[in-house]
C-alpha positions in Angstrom: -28.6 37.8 -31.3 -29.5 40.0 -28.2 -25.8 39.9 -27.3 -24.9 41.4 -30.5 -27.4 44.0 -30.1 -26.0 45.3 -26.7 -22.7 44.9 -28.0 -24.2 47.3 -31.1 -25.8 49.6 -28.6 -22.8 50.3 -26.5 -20.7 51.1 -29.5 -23.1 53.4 -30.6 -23.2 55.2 -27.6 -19.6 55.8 -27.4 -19.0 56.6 -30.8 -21.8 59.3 -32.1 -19.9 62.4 -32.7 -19.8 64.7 -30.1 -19.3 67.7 -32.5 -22.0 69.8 -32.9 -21.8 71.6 -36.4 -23.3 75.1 -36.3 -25.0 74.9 -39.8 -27.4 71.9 -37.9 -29.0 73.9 -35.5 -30.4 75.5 -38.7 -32.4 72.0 -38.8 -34.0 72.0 -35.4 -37.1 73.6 -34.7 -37.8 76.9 -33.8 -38.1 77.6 -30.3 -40.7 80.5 -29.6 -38.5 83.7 -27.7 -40.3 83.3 -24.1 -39.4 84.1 -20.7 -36.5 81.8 -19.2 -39.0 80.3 -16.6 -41.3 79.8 -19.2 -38.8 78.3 -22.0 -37.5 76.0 -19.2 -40.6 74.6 -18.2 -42.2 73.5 -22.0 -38.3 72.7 -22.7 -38.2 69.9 -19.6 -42.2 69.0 -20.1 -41.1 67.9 -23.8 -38.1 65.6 -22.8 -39.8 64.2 -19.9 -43.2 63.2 -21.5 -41.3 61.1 -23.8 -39.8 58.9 -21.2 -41.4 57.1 -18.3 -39.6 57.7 -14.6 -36.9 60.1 -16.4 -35.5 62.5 -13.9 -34.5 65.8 -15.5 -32.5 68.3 -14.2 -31.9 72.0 -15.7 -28.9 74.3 -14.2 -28.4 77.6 -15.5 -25.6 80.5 -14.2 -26.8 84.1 -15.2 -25.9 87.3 -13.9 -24.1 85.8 -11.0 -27.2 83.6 -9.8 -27.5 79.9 -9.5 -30.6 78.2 -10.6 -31.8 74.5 -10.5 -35.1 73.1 -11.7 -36.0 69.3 -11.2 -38.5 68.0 -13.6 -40.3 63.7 -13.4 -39.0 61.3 -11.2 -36.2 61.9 -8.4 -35.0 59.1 -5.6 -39.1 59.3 -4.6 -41.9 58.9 -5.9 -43.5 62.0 -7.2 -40.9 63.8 -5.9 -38.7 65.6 -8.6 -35.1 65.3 -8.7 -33.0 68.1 -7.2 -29.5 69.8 -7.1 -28.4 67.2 -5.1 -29.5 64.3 -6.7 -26.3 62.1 -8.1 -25.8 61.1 -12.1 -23.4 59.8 -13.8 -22.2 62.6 -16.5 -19.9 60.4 -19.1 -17.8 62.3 -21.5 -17.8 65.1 -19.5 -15.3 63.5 -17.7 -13.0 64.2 -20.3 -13.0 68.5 -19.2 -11.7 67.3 -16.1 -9.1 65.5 -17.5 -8.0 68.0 -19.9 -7.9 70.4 -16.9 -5.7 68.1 -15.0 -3.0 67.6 -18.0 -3.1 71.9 -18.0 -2.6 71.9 -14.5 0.4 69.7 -14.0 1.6 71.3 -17.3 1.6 74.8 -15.4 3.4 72.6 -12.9 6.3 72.0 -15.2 5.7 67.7 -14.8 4.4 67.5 -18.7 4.9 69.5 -21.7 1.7 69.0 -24.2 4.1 67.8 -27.0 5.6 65.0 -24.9 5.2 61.7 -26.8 3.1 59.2 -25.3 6.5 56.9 -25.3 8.3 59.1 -22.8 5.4 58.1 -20.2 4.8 54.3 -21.0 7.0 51.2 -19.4 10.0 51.2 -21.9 9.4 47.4 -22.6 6.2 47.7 -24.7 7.0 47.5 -28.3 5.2 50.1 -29.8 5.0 51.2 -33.7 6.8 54.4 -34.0 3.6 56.5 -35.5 2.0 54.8 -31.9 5.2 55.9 -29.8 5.2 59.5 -31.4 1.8 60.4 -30.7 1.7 63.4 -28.5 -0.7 64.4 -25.0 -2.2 67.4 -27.0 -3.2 65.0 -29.8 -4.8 62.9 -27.2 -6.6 65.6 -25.5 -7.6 66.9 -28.5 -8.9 64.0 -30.5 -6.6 64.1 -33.1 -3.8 61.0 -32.3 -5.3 58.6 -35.0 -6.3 56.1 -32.1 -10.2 54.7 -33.1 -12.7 55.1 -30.6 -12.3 51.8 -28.6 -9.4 49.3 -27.9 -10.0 46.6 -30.3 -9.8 44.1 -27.4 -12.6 45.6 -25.1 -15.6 43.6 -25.7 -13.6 40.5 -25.6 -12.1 41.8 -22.1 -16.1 42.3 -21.0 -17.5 40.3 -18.7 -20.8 42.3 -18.9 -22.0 43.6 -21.6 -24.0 46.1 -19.6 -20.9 47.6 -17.7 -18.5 47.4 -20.7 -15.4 49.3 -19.4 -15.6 47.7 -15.9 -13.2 45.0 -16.8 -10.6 46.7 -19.0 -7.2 47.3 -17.4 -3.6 48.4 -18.0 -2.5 45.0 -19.0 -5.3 45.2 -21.5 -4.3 48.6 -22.6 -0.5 48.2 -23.4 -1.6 44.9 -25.2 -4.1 46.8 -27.5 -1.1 49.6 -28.1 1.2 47.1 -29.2 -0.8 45.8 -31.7 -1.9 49.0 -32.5 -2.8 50.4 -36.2 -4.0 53.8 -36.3 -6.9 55.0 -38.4 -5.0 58.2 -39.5 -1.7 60.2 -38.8 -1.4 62.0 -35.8 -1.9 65.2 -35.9 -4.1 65.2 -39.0 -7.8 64.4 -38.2 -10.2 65.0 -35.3 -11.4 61.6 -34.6 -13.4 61.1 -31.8 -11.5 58.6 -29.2 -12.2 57.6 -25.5 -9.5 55.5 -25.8 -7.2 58.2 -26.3 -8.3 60.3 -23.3 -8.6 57.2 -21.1 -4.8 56.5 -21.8 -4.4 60.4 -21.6 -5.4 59.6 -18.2 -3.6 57.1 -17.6 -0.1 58.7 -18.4 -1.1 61.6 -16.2 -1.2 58.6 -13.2 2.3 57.0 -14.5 4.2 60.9 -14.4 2.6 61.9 -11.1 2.4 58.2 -9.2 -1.2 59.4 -7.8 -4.4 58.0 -8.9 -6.2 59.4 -12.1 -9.5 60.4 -9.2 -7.1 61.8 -6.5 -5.2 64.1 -9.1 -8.2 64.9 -10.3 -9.5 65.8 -6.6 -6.6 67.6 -5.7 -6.0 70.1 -9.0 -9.9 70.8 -9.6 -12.6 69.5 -7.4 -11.5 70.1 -4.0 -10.2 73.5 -4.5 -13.5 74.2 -5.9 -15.2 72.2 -3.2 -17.0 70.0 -5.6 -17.5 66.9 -2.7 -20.3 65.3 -4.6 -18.3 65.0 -7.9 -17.1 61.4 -7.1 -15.8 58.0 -9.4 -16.7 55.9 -6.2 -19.7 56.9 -4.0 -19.9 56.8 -0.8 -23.4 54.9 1.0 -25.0 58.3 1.3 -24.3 59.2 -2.3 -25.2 56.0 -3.7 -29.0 56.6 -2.2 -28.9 60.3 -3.9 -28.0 58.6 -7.1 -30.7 57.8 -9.4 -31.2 54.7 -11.2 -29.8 54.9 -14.9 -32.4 54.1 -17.6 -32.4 52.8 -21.4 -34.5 54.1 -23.6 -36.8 51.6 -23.7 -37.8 52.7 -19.7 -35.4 49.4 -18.4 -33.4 50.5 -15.2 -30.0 49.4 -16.3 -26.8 49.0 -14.3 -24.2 51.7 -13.5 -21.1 52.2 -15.9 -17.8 50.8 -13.6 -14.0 51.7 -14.7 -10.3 50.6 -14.3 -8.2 51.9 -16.7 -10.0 54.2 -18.9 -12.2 56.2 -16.3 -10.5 59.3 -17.6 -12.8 58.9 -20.4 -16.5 58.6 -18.7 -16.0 57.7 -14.8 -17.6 60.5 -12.9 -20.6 61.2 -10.8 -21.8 64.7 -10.0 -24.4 66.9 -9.1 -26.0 70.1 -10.6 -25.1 72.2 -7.3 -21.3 71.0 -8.3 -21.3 71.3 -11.9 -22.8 74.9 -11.3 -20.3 75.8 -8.8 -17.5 74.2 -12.0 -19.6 76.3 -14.2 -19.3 79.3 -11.9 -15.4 78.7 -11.5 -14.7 78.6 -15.3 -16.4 81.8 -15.8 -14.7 83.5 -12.8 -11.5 84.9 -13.4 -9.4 84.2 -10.1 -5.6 84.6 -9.9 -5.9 80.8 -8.6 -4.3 77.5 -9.6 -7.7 75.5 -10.6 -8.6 79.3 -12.5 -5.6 79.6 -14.8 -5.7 75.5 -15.5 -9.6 75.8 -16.6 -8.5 79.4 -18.5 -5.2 77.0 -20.4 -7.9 74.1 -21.2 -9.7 76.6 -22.9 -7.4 78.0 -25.4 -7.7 76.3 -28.7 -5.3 73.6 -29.8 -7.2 72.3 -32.9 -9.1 74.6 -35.2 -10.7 73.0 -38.7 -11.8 76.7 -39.3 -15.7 75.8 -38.7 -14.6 73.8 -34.8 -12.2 74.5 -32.4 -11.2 72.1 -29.6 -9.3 72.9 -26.2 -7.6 70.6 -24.1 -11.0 68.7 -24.2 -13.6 70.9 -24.7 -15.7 71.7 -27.5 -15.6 75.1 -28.9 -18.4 75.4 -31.2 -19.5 79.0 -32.9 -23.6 79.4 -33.9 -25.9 82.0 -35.4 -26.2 85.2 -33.3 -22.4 85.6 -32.4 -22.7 82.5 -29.9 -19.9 80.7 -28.9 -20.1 77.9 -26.8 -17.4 75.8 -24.8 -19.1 72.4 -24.4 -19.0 68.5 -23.6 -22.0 66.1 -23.1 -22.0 62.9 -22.7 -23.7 59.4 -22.1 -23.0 56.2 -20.3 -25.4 52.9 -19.8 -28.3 54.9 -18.1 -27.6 58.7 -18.3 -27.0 61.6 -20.5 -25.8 65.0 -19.7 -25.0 68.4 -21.6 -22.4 71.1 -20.0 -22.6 74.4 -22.0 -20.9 78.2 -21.2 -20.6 81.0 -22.9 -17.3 83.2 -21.6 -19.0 86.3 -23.4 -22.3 86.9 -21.7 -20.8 84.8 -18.5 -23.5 82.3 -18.6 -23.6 78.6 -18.2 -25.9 75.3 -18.3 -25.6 71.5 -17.1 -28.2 69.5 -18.1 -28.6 65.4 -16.6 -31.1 63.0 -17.4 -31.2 59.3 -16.0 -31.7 58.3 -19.8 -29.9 56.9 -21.7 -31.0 59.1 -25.3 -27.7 58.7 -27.2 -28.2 54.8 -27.7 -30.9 56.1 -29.8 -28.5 58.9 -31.6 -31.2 61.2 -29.2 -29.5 65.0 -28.9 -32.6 66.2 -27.0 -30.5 67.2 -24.1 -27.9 69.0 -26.8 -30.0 71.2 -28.2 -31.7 72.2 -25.1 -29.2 73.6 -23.7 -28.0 75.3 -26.6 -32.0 77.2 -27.2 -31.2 78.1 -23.4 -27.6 79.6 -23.8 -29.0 81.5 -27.1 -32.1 82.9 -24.7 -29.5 83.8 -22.2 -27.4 85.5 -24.6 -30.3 87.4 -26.3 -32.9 88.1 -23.6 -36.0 89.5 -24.2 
């Protein structure tokens, strides 16, 4: 029975839609207009009263200027976390992989309406609604691939690091028996199978590894050193422990094949300097690839979605680009708004989704809405 309950709690946490509809934040409850110092600090004391050792940190960009706050618990003992400290930020993963598929697209090495055939060994068998799907379906959540590879769990050999074992083989055998839950091309469906093998492609065109493409388009021209799949000894002792959200210290999320879905580490210093870099035009590479992930390339006429991101529009004439996201121990909330040239990362050693928790969500939307309309 208790395995079946972990094996229910991972799925949840990898399958709660990550759209946020703007007729929901309707629901939540008021936040009082106060100063931004102010707002952050009852904001963090909220989340982190709820949850025992939760290390909390708040990044904003306005006007240019770079702020981190650390709330709880950091690698010490009464010592709060800081823009240094290392999490694991999930889903939002998936931005950099979007950005790497605009990047080598402004390359000329993919076109975003190559079918996922053109990229895969020729000897896999693949249904022809499989073979047709396309890399700007997968990026954008609408290839009609569910949300897992039916054979994951039975590739698990932990139940607490689910993804750690799953590897190409596994992959092209889960294509090939393949049935997809709608057309391609016809409904967002959440799928982190789909941007894992997004991912994965990207390696097969390119012959480089899905982290060192990644390094070499986006975080080292940025200079983004902490933003890591594998950590190095000194990162590993910056990185705090991941908890459920009973309080239990659980055990870090590892990947093969689908880390293009959830794999990376980071800091709030990096994801600000990200942050900073997608709100700065620059006549560089890594600026007009974060610029082309940004356009639309799905739009349901309430949601738009980029080459990853979220594109949500709320009350006040706010329009966020957004991921979070949420692995075995953590959750995490990137928000910016390309109008008033603001930004937020939020990361919590907490794992809230498993208990469908948006805390993090929602504060950084109040903050992005303060930012927007100051006082």
């Amino acid at each position: 029975m208790r395995r079946l309950l972990y094996l229910g709690l991972w799925i949840i946490s990898i399958t709660i839609a990550l759209l946020l509809h703007p007729s929901r934040i309707q629901s939540q409850p008021s936040v009082e207009r106060l100063d931004m110092a102010t707002q952050i600090e009852q904001l963090a004391a909220d989340y982190v009263m709820q949850r025992e050792r939760v290390g909390l940190i708040v990044g904003l960009y306005q006007d240019g200027q770079i702020r981190v706050h650390g709330f709880g618990q950091g690698q010490e003992q009464n010592v709060p976390p800081d823009g240094n400290s290392v999490y694991e930020i999930g889903s939002i993963t998936k931005v950099f992989t979007g950005i790497t598929l605009a990047a080598l697209e402004q390359q000329g090495q993919v076109t975003l309406d190559d079918p996922i055939a053109d990229y895969l060994p020729p000897t896999l068998q693949l249904a022809p609604d499989v073979a047709a799907i396309t890399l700007r379906q997968l990026a954008t959540h609408t290839s009609g691939l569910p949300v897992l590879p039916d054979n994951l769990f039975t590739e698990a050999t932990d139940e607490a690091n689910p993804y750690r074992d799953y590897t190409a083989r596994d992959l092209y055998l889960a294509l090939e028996h393949m049935t997809l839950i709608h057309l391609p091309g016809r409904v967002v469906a959440y799928s982190n199978l789909g941007m894992g093998l997004l991912g994965h492609l990207l390696e097969r065109r390119t012959n480089q590894p899905y982290e060192t493409l990644v390094q070499d388009l986006l975080l080292s021209p940025l200079e983004m050193s902490d933003t890591t799949i594998a950590l190095s000894p000194e990162q590993q002792q910056r990185r705090l422990p991941g908890h459920l959200p009973n309080g239990e210290i659980t055990s870090s999320w590892d990947f093969d094949v689908l880390a293009p879905a959830g794999a990376f580490h980071s800091t709030a210093n990096d994801m600000l300097r990200f942050i900073q870099a997608s709100l700065t035009e620059r006549d560089t590479p890594v600026s007009q690839a974060i610029a082309r992930s940004q356009e639309p390339q799905w739009d349901n006429g309430e949601d738009e979605i980029g080459l990853a991101w979220q594109i949500s529009s709320f009350p006040d004439a706010l329009t966020v680009y957004w991921h979070n996201g949420g692995t075995g121990g953590y959750a995490s909330f990137m928000g910016i708004d390309l109008e008033h040239q603001t930004g937020v990362i939020l990361l919590s050693n907490y794992s809230d989704w498993l208990m469908e928790d948006d805390s993090l969500d929602w504060m950084g939307l109040a903050l992005l809405q303060s930012m927007a309309n100051p006082l």
